[in-house]
Every structure is written in structure tokens, then in C-alpha cells.
C-alpha positions in Angstrom: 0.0 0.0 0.0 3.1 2.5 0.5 4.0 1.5 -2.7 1.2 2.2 -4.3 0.8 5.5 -2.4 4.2 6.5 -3.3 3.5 5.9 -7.1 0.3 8.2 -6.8 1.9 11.0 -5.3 5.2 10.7 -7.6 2.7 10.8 -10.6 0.9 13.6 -8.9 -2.2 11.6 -9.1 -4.0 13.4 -5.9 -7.2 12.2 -5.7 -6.2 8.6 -6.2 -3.6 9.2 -3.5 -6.2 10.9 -1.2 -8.2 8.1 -1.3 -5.2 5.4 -0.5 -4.3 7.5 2.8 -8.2 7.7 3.7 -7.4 3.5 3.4 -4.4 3.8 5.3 -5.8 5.6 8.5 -9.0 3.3 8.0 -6.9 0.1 8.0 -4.9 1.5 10.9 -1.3 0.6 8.7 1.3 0.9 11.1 3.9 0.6 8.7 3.3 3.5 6.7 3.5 5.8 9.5 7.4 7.0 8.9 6.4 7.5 5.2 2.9 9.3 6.1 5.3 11.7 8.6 8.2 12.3 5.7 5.6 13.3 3.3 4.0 15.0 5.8 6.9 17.2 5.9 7.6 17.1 2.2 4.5 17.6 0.1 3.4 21.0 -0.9 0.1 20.4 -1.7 -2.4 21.2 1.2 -5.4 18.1 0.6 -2.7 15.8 0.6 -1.4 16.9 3.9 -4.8 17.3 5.3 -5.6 13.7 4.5 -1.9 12.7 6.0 -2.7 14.6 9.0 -6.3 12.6 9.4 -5.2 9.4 8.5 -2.1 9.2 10.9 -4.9 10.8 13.7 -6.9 7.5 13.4 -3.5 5.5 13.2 -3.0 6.9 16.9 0.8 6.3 17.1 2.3 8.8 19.7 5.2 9.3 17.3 3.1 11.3 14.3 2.1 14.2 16.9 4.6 16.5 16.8 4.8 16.5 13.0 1.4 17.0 13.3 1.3 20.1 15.4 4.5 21.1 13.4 2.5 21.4 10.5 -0.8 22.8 12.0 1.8 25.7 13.0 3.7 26.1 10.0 -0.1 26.4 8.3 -1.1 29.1 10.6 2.2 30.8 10.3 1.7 31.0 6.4 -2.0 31.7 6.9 -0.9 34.6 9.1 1.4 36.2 6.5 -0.9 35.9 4.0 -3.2 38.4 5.4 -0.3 40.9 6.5 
């Protein structure tokens, strides 16, 4: 399923690659975890990181927080600028 994901966001095939991280955070998939947090940290495009954010919320593991609430603040930073 990383695989797959990988493929889909490589191609820049987004809603196929929403819809595999919805599967992801569904399943629970442990393993994909380190690769949801890197792209996380890597992707540009906001759906895909909103979905990363959700999916490794219903994952649960402790480890994905902080990237989490990384990113929620790097959001509101850029939000911030944006209207100044």
C-alpha cells in the first residue's frame, strides 16, 4: 500500500492518493506511519497533507504528533502572512 501511495503522489495523481491515505488511516497501517510523517513534511500540496494529517490521527501512534502540530503551525504561520 506505500507503494502504491508513493507511485500516486510521484505521478501527482492526488485524488487517487487521497483516497489510498483515507485507506491507510481506516486500516490502521502501522507501517506506513514514517512515510505518512516524511511526506507529511515534504508535500506541498495542502489536501494531501490534510488527509496525511487525518489518517495518521486515526493510526493513533504517539510518534506522528509533533509533526502534526509542526505542521498545523507552520499552516497558521503562512496563513498569518498571507493576510499581512
Amino acid at each position: 500500500m506505500i507503494d502504491k501511495l508513493s507511485r500516486e503522489i510521484n505521478e501527482n495523481c492526488i485524488d487517487q492518493a487521497i483516497q489510498t491515505i483515507e485507506e491507510i488511516g481506516e486500516k490502521k497501517v502501522n507501517e506506513a506511519v514514517p512515510y505518512l510523517i516524511e511526506q507529511l513534511e515534504l508535500t506541498e500540496n495542502a489536501l494531501i497533507k490534510n488527509s496525511i494529517a487525518l489518517a495518521l490521527a486515526d493510526i493513533g501512534k504517539t510518534e506522528a504528533l509533533e509533526p502534526i502540530v509542526k505542521q498545523l503551525k507552520n499552516q497558521k504561520q503562512k496563513v498569518t502572512e498571507e493576510h499581512y
